[in-house]
N, C-alpha and C positions, 0 to 999 in steps of 0.2 A: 413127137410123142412126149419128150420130158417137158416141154412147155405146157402142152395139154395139163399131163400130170402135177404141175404148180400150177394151172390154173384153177384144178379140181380139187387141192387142199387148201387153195386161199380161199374159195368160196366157203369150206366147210369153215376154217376158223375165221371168216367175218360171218356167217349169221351165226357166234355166238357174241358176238359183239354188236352193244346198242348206241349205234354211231349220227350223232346229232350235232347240228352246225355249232361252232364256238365263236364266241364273242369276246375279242380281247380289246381292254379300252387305256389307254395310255394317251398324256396329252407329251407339249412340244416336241422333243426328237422325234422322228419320224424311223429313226432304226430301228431294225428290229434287233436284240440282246439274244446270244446265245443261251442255252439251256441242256441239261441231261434230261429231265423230268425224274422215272425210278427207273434208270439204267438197269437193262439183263447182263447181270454178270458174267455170265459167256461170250456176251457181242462181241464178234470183232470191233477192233480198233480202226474206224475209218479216217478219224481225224487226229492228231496229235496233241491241238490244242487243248490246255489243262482250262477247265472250268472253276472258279469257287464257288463251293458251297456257301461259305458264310460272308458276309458284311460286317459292317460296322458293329462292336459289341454295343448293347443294349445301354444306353443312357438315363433315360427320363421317359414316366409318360406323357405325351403333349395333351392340350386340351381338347375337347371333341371340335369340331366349328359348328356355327350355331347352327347351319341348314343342313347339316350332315352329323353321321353316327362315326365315331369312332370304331373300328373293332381290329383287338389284337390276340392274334390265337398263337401260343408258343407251346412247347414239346422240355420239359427239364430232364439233363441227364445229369451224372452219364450214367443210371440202372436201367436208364430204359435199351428197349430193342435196335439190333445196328439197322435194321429194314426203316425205310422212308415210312412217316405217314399219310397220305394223298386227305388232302382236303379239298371236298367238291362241295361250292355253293350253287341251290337249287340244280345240283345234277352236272354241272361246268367245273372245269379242274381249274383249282386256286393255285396250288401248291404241294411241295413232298418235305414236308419237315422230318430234320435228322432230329436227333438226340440234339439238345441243347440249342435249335433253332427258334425263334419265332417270326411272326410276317404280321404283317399290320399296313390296314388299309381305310378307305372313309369309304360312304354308301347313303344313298338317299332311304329314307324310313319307308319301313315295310316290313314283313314276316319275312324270312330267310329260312330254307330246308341247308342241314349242314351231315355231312357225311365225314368222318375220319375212319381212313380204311388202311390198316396195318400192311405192308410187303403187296398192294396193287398189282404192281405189276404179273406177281406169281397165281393171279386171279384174273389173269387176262384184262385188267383196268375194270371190273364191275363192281365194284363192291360199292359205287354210287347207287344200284340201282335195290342194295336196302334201304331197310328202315333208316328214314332221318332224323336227326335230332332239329327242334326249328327254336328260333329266339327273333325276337322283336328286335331291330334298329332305329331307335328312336333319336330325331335330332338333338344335337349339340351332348349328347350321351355317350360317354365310352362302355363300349361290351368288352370284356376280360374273358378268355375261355382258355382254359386248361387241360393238354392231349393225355388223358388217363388212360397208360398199357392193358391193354396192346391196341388203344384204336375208340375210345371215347370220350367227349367234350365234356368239361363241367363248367360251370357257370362261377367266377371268385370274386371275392374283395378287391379292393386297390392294396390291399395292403398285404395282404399273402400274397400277391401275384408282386409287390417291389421286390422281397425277399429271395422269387425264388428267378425273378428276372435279368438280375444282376450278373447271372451267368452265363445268358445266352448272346447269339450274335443273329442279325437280321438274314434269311432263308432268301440265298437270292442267283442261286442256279437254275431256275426253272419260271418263264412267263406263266402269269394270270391268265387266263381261260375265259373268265368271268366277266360275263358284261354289268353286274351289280358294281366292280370294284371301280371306283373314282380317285383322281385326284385329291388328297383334302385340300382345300379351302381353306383362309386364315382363318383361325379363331375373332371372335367379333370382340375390339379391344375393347376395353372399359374405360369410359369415360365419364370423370365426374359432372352430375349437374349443374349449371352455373343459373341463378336466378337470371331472366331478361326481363329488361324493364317493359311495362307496359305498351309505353309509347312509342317504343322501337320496332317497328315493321321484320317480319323474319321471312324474308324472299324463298321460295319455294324452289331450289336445286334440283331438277329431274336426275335419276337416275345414270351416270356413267353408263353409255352400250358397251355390254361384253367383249372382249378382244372376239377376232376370229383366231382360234386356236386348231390345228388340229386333231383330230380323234380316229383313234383306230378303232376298225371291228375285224372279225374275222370270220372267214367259214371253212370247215372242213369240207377237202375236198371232196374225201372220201363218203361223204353226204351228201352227193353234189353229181360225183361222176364216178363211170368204173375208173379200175386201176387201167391207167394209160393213155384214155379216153376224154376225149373235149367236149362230147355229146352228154347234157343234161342228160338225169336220170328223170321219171317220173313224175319219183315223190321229191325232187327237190325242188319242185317252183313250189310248196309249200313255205321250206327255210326260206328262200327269196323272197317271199310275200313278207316274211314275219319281220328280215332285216330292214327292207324298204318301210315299213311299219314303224318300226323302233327309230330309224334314221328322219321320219315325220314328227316323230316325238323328242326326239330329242336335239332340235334346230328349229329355231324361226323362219332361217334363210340359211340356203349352202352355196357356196360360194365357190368350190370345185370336188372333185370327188374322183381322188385317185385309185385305181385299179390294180391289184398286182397282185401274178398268177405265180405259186412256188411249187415246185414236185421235189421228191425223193431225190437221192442221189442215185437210183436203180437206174440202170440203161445209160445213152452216149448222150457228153452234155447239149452236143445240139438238138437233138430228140426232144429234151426235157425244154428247153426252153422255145419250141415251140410250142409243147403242150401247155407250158405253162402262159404262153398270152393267147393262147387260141380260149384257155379257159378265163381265165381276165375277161376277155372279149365275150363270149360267150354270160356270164353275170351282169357284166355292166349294162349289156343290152336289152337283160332281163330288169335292169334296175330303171330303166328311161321308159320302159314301156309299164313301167309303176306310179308313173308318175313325177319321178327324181329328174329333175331341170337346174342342174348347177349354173348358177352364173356365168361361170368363167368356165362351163362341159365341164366332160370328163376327161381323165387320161389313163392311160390304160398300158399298163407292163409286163413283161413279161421274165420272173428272172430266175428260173430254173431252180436248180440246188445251190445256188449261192450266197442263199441265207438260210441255213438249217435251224432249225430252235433245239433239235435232237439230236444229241452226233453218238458217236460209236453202236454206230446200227451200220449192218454190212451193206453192199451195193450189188451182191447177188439176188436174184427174182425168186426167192424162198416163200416162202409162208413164214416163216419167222422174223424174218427182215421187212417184210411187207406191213406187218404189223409193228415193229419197231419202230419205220419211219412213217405210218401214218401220220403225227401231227406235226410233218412238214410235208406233207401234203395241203397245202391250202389255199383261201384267195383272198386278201387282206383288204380291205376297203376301207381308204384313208379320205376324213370328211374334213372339208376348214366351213369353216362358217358361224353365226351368230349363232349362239346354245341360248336354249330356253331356261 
């Protein structure tokens, strides 16, 4: 009966939640970096391990690269609010910038939806699902944005933003979400002209082929499967169609395509880590019957709770803890291959 009754309060607080596949893109290392996200202050303490919030203090701004937008979106304190501000681009969680943080990342050009949403978490993570502010990212272009209390972007100078940057330090307890955010790219050097003579043949260099590099994406499980559960939902061969889609677009050739299924730290770790490559297994299959023909296959993992991106979330089958650890809940599909 008490199981019953946490199964009939997690249903009621997931459908207030509008829970959709996330895409996180990261090249070389292949580990995945711990994270709080906007820790509930009453969580228990699962893990001991101390997280940092900040990085490196802020330096210089680099220049955009030529086929990419620069953009850096920072938070100045210390008058602003102690509560994180959740930054979601087009809907996907970026980041929770503190007082005196910023983050900064590259993107290929397009319109971008941008949400800053003050204290998140206390709003059950929706405050993506208002009104957004949007801004153009145009290549080789830096965008400046400014987190105006309690929770809105402004667009500034280079030169109001050196004055009040100098303060902060880079926001780096919590992974990108976002499949817009990319690697940058060098800036394209500048090199001066030299006259060539007429008479001198200038032999035509093809192109260097791209490394095979790999690339993460991700998907929420919890858009994907129930809680506990290896059996596809539905509406999720939807997400599946869309990433199989995007993994077409953004590869010439792939070259392997690795699989790995994570859960919660709820329940016994051998439990979890069967659920978690029965789910592996169960996406991947859905990704070959897409079309997705890696060279070298797939391979396919399974590794429970032991790589959390969330920690101090309990390991009791709550409704409160359930939703704490959903975004370690997930199935990370790691691509190497030639990129377009």
């Amino acid at each position: 009966m008490r199981k019953l009754k946490y199964d009939v309060e997690w249903t009621k607080y997931a459908n207030k939640l509008s829970i959709s596949f996330v895409l996180m893109i990261f090249s070389g290392s292949q580990a995945v970096a711990q994270g709080t996200g906007s820790p509930e202050p009453d969580s228990p303490v699962l893990n001991s391990t101390i997280i940092d919030a900040f990085g490196a203090k802020y330096a210089s701004l680099a220049s955009a690269p030529i086929e990419q937008a620069r953009v850096l979106v920072y938070r100045p304190g210390p008058k602003a609010k102690a509560e994180p501000v959740n930054i979601y681009l087009n809907g996907r969680y970026h980041t929770s910038l503190l007082r005196g943080g910023y983050t900064e990342f590259c993107a290929a050009a397009g319109t971008v939806a941008f949400h800053a949403v003050l204290a998140d978490a206390k709003k059950l993570h929706t405050g993506r699902l208002g009104v957004a502010q949007t801004w153009s990212f145009q290549p080789g272009k830096t965008l400046l944005l400014k987190v105006q209390e309690p929770g809105r972007l402004t667009e500034i100078s280079s030169e109001q933003a050196q004055g009040e940057l100098s303060g902060t330090a880079k926001q780096i307890h919590t992974i990108s979400r976002s499949p817009l955010v990319q690697d940058c790219q060098e800036p394209a050097p500048v090199v001066a002209k030299v006259p060539t003579p007429a008479a001198t043949p200038i032999a035509a260099n093809p192109p260097a082929p791209k490394p095979a590099v790999p690339r993460l994406y991700a998907l929420e499980s919890d858009a994907l499967f129930e809680f506990g559960k290896a059996e596809l939902r539905a509406s999720s061969y939807n997400a599946i169609e869309i990433m199989a889609q995007r993994l077409k677009q953004d590869f010439n050739s792939v070259e392997r395509i690795r699989v790995v299924g994570h859960t919660d730290a709820i329940g016994k770790p051998k439990t979890n880590a069967k659920l978690s490559m029965d789910r592996a297994k169960a996406v991947a299959a859905q990704l070959q019957d897409r079309g997705l023909k890696p060279s070298k296959g797939f391979k396919i993992e399974g590794e429970g709770a032991a790589h959390l991106v969330k920690l101090r979330c309990g390991n009791q089958p709550t409704p409160e803890n359930k939703i704490c650890h959903a975004p370690n809940r997930r199935v990370e599909i790691v691509v190497t291959g030639a990129r377009r």
